[in-house]
C-alpha positions in Angstrom: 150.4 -83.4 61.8 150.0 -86.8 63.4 151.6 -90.0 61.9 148.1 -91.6 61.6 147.6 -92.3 57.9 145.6 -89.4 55.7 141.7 -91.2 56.3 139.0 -90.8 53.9 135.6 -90.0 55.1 132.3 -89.6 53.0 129.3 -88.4 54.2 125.8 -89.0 52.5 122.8 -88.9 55.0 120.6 -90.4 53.3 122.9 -93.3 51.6 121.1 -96.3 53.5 117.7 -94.8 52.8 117.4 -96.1 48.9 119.4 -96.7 46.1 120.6 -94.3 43.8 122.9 -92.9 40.8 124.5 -91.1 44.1 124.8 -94.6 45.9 126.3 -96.1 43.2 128.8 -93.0 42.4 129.6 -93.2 46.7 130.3 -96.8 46.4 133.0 -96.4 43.5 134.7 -93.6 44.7 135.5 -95.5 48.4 136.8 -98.5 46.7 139.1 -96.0 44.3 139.9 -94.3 47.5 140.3 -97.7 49.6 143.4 -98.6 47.2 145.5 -95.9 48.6 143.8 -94.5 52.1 141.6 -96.1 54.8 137.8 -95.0 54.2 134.7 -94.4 56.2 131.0 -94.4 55.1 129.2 -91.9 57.2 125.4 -91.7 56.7 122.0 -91.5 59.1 121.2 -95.0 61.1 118.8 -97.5 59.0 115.5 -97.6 59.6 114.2 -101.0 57.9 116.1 -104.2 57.5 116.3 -103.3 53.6 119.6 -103.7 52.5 120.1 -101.7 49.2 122.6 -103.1 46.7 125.2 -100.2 46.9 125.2 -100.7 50.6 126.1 -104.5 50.1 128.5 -103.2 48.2 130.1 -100.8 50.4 130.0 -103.6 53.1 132.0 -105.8 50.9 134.9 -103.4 50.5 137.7 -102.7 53.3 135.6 -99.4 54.4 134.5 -98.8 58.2 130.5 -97.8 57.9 129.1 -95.4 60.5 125.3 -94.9 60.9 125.8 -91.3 62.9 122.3 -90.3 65.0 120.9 -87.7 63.5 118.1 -84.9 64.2 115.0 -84.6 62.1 113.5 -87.6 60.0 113.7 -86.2 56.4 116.1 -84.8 54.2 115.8 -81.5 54.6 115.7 -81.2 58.3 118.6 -83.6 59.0 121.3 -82.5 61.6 123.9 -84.8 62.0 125.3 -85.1 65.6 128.9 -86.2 64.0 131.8 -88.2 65.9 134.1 -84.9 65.7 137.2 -86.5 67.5 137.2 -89.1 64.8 138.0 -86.3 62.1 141.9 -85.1 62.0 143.8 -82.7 60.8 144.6 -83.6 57.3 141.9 -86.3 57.0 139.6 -86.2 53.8 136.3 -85.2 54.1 133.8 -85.8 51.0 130.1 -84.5 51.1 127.5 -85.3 48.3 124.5 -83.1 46.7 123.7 -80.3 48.4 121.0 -77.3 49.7 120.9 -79.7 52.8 121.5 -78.1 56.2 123.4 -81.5 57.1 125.8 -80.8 54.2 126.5 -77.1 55.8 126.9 -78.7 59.3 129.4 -81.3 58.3 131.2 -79.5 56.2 131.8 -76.5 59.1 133.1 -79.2 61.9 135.5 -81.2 59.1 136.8 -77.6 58.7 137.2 -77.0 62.3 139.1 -80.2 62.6 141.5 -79.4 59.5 140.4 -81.7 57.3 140.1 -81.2 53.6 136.4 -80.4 52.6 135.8 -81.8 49.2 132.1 -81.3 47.7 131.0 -83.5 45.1 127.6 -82.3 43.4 125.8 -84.6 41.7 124.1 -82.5 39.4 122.7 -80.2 42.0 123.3 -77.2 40.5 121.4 -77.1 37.2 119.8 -74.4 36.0 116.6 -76.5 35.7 116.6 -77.3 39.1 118.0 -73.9 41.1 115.7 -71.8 38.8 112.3 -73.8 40.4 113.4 -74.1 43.7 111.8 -72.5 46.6 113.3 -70.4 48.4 112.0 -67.7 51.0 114.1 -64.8 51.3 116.9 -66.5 49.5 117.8 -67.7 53.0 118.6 -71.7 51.1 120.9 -70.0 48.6 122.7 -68.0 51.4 123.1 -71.2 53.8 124.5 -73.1 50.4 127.2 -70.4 49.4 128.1 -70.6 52.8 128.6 -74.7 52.6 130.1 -74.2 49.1 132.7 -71.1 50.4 133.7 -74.0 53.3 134.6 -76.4 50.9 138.4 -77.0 49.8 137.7 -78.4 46.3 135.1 -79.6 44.2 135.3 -83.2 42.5 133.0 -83.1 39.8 132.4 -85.2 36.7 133.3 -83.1 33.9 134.8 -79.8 34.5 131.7 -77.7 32.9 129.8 -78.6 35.9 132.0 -76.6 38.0 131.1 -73.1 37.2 127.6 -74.0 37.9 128.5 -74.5 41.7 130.7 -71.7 41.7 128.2 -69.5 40.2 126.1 -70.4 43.9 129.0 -69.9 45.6 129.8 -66.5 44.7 133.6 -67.3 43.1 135.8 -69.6 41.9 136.4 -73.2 43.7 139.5 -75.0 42.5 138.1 -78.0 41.2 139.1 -82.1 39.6 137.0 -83.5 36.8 137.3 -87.0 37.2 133.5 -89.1 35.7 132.2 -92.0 37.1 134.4 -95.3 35.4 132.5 -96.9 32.7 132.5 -100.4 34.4 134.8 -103.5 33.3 132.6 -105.4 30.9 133.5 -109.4 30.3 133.9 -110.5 26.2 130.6 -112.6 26.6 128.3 -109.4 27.4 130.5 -107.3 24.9 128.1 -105.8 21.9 128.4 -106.9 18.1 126.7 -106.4 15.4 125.9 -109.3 14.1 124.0 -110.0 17.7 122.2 -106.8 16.9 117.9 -106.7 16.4 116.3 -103.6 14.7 115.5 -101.9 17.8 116.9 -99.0 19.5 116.9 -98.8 23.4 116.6 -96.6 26.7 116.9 -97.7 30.1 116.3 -95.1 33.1 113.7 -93.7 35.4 110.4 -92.9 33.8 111.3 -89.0 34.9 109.5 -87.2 31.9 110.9 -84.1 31.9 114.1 -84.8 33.6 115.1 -87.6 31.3 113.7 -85.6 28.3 111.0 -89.0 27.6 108.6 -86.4 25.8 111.0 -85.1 23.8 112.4 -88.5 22.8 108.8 -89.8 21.8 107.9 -86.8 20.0 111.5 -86.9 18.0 110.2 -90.6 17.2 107.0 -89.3 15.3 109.5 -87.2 13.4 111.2 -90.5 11.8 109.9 -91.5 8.3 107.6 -94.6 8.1 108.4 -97.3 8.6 109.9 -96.6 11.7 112.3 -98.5 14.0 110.9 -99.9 17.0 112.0 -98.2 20.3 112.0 -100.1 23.9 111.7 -97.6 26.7 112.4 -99.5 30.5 112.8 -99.1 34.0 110.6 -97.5 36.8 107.8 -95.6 37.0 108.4 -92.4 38.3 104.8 -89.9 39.7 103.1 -91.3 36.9 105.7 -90.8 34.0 104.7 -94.1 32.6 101.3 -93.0 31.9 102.3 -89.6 30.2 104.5 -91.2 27.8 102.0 -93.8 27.7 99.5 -90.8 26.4 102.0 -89.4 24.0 102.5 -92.3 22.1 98.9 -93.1 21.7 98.6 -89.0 20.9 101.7 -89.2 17.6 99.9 -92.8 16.6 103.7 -94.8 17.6 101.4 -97.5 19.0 103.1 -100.4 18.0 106.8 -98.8 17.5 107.2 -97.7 20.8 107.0 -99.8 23.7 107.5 -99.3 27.5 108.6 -102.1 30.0 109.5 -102.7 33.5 112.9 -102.2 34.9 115.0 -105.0 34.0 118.4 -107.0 35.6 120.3 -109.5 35.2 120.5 -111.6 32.3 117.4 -110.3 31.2 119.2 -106.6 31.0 122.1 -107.8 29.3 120.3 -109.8 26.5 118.2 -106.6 26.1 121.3 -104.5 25.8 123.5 -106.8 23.7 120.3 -107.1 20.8 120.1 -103.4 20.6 120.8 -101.8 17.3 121.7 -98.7 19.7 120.9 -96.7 22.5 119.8 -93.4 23.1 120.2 -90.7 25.6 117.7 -87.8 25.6 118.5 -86.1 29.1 117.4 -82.4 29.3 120.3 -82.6 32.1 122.6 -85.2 33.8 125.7 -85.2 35.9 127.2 -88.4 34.9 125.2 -91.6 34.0 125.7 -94.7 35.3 123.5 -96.1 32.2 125.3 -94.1 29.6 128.6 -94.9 31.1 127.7 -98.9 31.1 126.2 -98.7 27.3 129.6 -96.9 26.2 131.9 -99.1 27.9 129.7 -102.3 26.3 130.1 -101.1 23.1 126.9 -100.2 22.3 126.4 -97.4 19.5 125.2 -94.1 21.6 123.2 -90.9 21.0 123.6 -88.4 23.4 121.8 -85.3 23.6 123.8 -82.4 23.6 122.6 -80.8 26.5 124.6 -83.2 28.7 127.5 -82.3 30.7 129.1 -86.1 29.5 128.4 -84.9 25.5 131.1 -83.4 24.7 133.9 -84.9 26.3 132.3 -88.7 25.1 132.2 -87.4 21.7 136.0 -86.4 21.4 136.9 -89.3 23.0 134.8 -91.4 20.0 132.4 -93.0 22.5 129.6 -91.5 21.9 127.3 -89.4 18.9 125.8 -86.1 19.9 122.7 -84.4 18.4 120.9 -80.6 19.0 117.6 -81.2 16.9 115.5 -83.0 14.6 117.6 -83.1 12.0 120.7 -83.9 13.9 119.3 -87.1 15.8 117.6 -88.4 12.4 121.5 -88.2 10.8 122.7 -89.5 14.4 120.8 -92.5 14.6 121.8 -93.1 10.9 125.1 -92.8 11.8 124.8 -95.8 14.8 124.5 -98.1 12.1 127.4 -97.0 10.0 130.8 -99.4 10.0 133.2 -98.1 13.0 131.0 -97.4 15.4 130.2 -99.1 18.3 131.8 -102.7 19.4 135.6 -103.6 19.7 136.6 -100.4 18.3 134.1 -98.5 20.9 135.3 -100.5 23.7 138.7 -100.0 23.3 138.5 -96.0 23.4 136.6 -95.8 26.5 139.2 -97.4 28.4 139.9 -93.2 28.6 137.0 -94.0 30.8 138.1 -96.8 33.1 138.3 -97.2 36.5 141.9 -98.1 36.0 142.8 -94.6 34.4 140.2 -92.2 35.9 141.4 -94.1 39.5 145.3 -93.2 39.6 144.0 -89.4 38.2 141.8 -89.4 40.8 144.4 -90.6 43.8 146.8 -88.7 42.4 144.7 -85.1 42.9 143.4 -86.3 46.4 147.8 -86.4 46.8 148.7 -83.0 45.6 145.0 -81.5 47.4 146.5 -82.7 50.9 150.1 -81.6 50.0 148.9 -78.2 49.2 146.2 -77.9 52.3 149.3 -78.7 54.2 151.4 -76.0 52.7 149.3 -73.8 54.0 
């Protein structure tokens, strides 16, 4: 092995193209990286002079940003024509997502060069999605067990995420669970009670099904009168504004639930700190940036079950969990109760911070290239 320091590359095609819970997740991980290695961004060339926060971001830390030519012009046709003799033997080389032929083609010339493969997968192998894609002959899952069977390890965000890939791959990948960090949240945007109003909160993508928005309004009808007011913003997402905009005129919660625009800024942090709590309905999720944010603010959470963050959030104190009907009607009871949320809430998620899921972190990417070296 050369004396050239250990170099960490990502690579995320698409990470110029739009913002994302992806873009975000890249951007953290380099700077956790950045204290202890040199990194690299590798992703397709832009093609508008939108620059996309996370990318700003990325530009701002001590990380070398390569826009790599690639074949095709969407998604699922990239091929990336990679600089190869830039990639060493014991360098780190981090893909995102997956069922992308630029992912296979990547992660076969990093292999070739002796650098250590990791896959991170964003949520790309839920049931809900594998079981509804298309795919002729099986020929997608096929090219994906191949990229997966390449790969030295898996980072995911909590460790029940990992025999979901491994069930594509075909076997067992050795694996690190290390979340996304809550984020570092000043005193002045910190949560309290007394600050509270009498509404509950959810901030996302108006993705109906994904983000379980049905099943959120129709739990809502379910609440005795008089019930508490509920604020649903962000973007609209192939019309999901208007669907939830039908159910609520359909359960008669005109009036109790309310739909906004996305919100930033001051304007999101005033509507955060008044909230009496927020709540999570996901049918699935790999690890949310909003969740994470809520928890680490102190705001009192409830958090579907169905969640890979559920469980682990709820030992840890963070969070409360319901299954049903009768679960989130106790749950949301419970958000109001003394101990939960504020100081007390803040304090525990430190389990959670970038400061204590970073040294984990650099600590595995350590043993992972001492052992790929022992080989």
């Amino acid at each position: 092995m050369n004396n050239r320091p250990t170099k960490v590359i990502h690579y995320y095609a698409r990470f110029g193209e739009h913002r994302s819970g992806v873009t975000e997740s890249i951007a953290t991980w380099l700077r956790i990286a950045s204290a202890e290695y040199p990194t690299e961004l590798w992703m397709a060339p832009l093609r508008h002079r939108v620059v996309h926060r996370d990318l700003r971001v990325v530009r701002g830390l001590d990380t070398e940003i390569s826009e790599v030519p690639h074949l095709g012009r969407r998604r699922p046709t990239y091929l990336p024509l990679l600089p190869w003799w830039r990639i060493r033997r014991g360098d780190i080389f981090v893909v995102h997502e997956g069922w992308v032929l630029s992912n296979t083609v990547a992660v076969a010339i990093a292999r070739a060069r002796g650098a250590v493969c990791i896959g991170v997968p964003h949520g790309v192998y839920e049931p809900q999605l594998t079981e509804t894609m298309r795919d002729l002959l099986g020929v997608r899952r096929l090219v994906e067990r191949m990229t997966l069977r390449g790969l030295d390890r898996l980072h995911v965000f909590y460790s029940s995420e990992a025999e979901l890939a491994e069930a594509v791959a075909g076997r067992g990948i050795p694996s690190g669970a290390f979340p996304n960090p809550a984020p570092p949240v000043a005193p002045t945007a910190a949560w309290n009670r007394d600050g509270a109003d009498d509404y509950y909160l959810w901030l996302g993508r108006f993705d109906v099904k994904h983000k379980g928005l049905d099943r959120l309004v129709e739990l809502w009808a379910t609440l005795d009168a008089p019930r508490p007011r509920l604020v649903l913003a962000g973007p609209d997402v192939d019309g999901g504004k208007a669907v939830v905009r039908g159910l609520i005129e359909k359960l008669g919660l005109r009036g109790t639930v309310s739909m906004r625009d996305s919100v930033d800024g001051a304007e999101k942090a005033e509507l955060i700190r008044r909230a009496a709590g927020y709540v999570h309905p996901s049918r699935w999720e790999s690890c949310s940036m909003i969740l994470n944010e809520m928890v680490a603010v102190g705001v009192p959470s409830l958090v579907t079950e169905g969640i890979h963050a559920a469980e682990p959030m709820r030992r840890a104190g963070v969070v409360t969990t319901y299954a049903d009907s009768t679960s989130f009607r106790a749950g949301l009871t419970r958000l109001r109760g003394s101990g939960v949320g504020g100081q007390p809430q803040r304090e525990r998620a430190l389990a959670f911070s970038e400061a204590v899921v970073g040294d984990s972190y650099r600590r595995w990417l350590r043993e992972t290239i001492v052992e790929r070296g022992d080989r």
